[in-house]
N, CA, C and O of each residue as an XYZ file, in Angstrom:
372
protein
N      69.928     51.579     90.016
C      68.638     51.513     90.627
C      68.433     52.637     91.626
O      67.337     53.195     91.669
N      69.393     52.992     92.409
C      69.534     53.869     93.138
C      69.194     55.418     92.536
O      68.589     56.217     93.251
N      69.638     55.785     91.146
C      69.373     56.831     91.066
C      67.736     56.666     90.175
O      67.001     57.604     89.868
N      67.553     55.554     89.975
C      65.651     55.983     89.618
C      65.042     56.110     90.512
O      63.908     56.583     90.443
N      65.712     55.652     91.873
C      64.960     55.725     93.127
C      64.518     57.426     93.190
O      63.528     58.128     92.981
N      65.973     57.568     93.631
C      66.115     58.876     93.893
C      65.148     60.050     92.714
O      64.573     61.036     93.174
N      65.131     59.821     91.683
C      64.961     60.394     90.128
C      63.205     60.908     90.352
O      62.650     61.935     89.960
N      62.524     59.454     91.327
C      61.146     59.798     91.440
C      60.524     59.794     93.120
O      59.547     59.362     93.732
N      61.892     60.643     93.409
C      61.658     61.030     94.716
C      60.938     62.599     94.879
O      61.630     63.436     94.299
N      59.894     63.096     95.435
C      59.763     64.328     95.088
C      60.881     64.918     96.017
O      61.311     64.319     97.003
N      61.266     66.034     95.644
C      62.701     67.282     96.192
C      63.785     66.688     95.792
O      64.783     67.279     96.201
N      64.027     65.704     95.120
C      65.643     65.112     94.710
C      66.377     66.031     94.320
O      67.499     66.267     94.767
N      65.682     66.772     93.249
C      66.560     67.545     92.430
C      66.205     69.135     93.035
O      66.239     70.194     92.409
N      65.951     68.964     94.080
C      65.407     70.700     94.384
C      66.540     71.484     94.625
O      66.531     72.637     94.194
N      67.766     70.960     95.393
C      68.874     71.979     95.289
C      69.798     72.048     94.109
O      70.627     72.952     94.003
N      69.624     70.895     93.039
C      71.017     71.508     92.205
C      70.409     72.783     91.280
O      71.177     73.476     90.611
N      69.763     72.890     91.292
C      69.146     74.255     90.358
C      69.570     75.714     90.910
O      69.987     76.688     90.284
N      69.243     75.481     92.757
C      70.254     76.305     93.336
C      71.457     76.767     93.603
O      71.727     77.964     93.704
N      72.390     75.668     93.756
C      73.518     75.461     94.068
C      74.690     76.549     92.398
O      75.643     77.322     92.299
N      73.720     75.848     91.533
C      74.634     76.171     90.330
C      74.036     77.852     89.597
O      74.481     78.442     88.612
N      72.810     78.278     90.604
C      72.381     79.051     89.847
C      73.780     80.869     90.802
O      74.348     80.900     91.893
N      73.746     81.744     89.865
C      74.437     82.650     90.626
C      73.811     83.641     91.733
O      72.600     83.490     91.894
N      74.432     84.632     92.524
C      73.674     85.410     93.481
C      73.018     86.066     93.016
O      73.379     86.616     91.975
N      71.840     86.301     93.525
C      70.641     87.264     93.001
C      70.987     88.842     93.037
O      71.616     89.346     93.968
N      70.521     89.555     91.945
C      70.861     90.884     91.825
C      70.290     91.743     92.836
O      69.204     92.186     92.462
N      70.627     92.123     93.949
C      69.884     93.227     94.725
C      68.871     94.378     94.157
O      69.072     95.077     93.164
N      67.835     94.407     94.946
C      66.678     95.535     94.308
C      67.173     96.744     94.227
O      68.078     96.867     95.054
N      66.922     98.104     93.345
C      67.378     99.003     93.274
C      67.683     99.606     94.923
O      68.734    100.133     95.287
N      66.581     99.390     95.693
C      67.005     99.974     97.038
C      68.024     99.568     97.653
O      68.523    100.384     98.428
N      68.524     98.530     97.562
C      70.059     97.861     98.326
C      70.642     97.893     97.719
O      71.572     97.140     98.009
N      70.862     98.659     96.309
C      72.319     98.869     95.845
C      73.200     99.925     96.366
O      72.552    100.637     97.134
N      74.653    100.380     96.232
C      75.111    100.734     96.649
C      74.908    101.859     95.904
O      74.509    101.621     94.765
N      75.056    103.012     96.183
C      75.084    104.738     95.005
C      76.239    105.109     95.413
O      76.603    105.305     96.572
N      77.158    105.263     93.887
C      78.541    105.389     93.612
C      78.583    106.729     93.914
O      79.761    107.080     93.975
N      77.690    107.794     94.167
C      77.822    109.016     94.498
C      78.165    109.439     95.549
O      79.008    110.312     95.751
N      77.264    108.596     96.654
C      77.566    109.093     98.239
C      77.899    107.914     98.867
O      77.758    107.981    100.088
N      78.406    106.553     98.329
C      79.050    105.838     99.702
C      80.190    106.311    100.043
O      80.768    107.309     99.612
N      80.500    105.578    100.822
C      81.650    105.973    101.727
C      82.743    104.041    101.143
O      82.206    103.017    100.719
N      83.903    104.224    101.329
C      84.469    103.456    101.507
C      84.212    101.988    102.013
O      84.409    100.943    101.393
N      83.855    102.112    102.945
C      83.725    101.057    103.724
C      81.996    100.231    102.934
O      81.806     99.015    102.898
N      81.308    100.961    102.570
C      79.674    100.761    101.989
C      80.603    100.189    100.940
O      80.968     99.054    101.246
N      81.187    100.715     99.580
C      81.610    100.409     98.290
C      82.230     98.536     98.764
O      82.030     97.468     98.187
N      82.766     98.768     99.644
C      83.661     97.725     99.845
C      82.489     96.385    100.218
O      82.907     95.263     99.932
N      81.308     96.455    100.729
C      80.377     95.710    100.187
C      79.600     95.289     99.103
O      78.490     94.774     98.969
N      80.595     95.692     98.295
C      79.619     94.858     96.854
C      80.832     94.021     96.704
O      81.990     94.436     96.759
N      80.518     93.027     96.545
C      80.898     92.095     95.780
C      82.095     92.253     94.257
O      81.802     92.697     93.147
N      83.388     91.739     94.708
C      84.701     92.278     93.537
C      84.995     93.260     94.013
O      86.193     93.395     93.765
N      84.599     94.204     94.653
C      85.196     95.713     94.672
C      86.208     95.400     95.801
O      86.109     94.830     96.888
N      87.336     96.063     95.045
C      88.778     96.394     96.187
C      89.105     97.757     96.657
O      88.654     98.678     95.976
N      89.834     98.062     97.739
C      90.536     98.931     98.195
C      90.942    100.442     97.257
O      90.741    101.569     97.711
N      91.481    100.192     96.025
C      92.090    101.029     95.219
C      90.722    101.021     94.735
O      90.402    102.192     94.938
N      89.768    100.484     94.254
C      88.896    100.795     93.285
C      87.855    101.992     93.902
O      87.432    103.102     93.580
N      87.743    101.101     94.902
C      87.071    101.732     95.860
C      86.813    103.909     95.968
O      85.988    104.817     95.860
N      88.166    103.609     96.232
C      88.863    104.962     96.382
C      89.388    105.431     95.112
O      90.437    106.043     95.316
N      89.137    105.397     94.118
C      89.252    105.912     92.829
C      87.700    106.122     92.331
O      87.486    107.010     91.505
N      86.881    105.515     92.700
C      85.248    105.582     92.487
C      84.546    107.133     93.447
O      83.675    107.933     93.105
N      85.446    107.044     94.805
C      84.879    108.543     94.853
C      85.821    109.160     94.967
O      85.889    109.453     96.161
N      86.885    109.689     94.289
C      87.660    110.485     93.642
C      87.331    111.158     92.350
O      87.743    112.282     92.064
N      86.774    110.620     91.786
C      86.174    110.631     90.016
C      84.725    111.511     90.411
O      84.182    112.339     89.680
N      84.514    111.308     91.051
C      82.725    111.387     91.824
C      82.214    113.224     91.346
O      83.029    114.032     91.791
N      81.004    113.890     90.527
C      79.910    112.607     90.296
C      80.028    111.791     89.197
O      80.748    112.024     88.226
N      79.263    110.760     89.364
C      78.684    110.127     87.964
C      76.869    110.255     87.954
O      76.012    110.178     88.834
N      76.840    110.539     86.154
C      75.469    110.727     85.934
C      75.082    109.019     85.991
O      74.042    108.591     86.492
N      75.779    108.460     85.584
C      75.019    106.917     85.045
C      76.265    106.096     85.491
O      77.404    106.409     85.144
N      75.932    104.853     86.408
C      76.988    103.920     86.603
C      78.132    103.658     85.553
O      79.332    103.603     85.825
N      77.368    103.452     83.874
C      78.632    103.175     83.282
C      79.509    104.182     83.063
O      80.623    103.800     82.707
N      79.338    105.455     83.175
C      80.403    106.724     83.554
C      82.052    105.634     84.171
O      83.164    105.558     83.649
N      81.592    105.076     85.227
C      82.896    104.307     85.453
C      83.989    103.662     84.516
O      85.207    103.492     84.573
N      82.980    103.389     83.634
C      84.274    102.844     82.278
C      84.223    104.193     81.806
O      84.978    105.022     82.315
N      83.306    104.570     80.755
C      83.919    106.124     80.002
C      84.715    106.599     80.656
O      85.866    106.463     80.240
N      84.611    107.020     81.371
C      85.618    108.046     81.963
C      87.121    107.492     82.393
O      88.156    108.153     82.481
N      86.868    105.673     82.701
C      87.999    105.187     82.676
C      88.426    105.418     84.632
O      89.486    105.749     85.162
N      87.413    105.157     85.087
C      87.750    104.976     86.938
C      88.271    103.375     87.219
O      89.149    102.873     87.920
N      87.010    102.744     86.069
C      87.383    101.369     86.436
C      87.189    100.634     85.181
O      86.317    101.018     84.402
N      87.895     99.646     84.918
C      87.993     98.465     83.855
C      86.995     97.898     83.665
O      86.129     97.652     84.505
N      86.997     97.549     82.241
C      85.803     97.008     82.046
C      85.219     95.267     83.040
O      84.211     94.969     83.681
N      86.338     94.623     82.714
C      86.467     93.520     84.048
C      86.002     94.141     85.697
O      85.286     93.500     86.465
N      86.485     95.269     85.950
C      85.883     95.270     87.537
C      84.349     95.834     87.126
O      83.376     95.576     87.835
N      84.276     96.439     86.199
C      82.562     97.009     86.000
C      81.977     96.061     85.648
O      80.822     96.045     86.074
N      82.332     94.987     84.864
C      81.235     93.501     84.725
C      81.384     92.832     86.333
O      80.396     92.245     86.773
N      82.356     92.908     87.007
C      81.923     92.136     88.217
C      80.986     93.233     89.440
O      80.601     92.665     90.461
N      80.779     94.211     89.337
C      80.114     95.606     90.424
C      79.007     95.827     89.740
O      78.042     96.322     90.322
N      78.933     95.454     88.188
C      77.592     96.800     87.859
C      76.481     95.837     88.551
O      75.447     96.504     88.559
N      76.294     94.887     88.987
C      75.074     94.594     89.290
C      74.252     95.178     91.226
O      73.136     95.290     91.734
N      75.825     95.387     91.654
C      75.247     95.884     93.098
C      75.633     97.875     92.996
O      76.165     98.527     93.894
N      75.302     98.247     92.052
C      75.484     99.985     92.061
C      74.507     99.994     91.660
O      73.774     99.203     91.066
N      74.450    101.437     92.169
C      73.571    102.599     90.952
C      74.050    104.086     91.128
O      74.927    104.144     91.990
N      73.827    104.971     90.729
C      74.323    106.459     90.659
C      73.263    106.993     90.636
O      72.521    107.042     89.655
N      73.004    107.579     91.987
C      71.861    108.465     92.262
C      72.327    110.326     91.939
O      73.176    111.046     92.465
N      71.595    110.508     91.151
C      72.033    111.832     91.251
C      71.535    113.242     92.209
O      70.439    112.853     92.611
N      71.661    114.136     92.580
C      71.011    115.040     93.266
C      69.795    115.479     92.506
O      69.895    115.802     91.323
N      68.852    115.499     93.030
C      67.596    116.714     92.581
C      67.647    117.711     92.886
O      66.453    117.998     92.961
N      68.303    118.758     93.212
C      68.579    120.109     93.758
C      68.257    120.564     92.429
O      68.296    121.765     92.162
């Protein structure tokens, strides 16, 4: 009885849709650009470690984020957990 209560309560169900849904992809402007961060910036996205970090601008430039796998900087596992907070800005010069 309790949960028909609840069932035709309005907002009952308003957080599990949240709870289970994943983090939202940042807009192109708050992603990170694999070209010119710095260490400490890379190390804010989400999955990215220490070594990766520093192998991402070692490799540096990239024309297109997935350059990171071709070229083999980073695994395909750490590029499914990062590609959503990068991008690779290139110079206009």
């Amino acid at each position: 009885m309790l949960t028909l209560a609840l069932a035709g309560t309005p907002g009952a169900g308003a957080l599990a849709p949240q709870s289970a849904s994943k983090p939202r992809t940042p807009s192109p402007e708050a992603r990170i650009d694999i070209n010119h961060a710095t260490v400490e910036e890379l190390l804010k996205v989400p999955g990215m470690t220490g070594p990766w970090a520093r192998r991402i601008i070692r490799f540096r430039p990239y024309r297109v984020k997935d350059d990171l796998v071709e070229r083999g900087v980073v695994t395909g596992e750490v590029y499914d957990r990062i590609k959503e907070y990068i991008i690779a800005h290139r110079d206009l010069r």
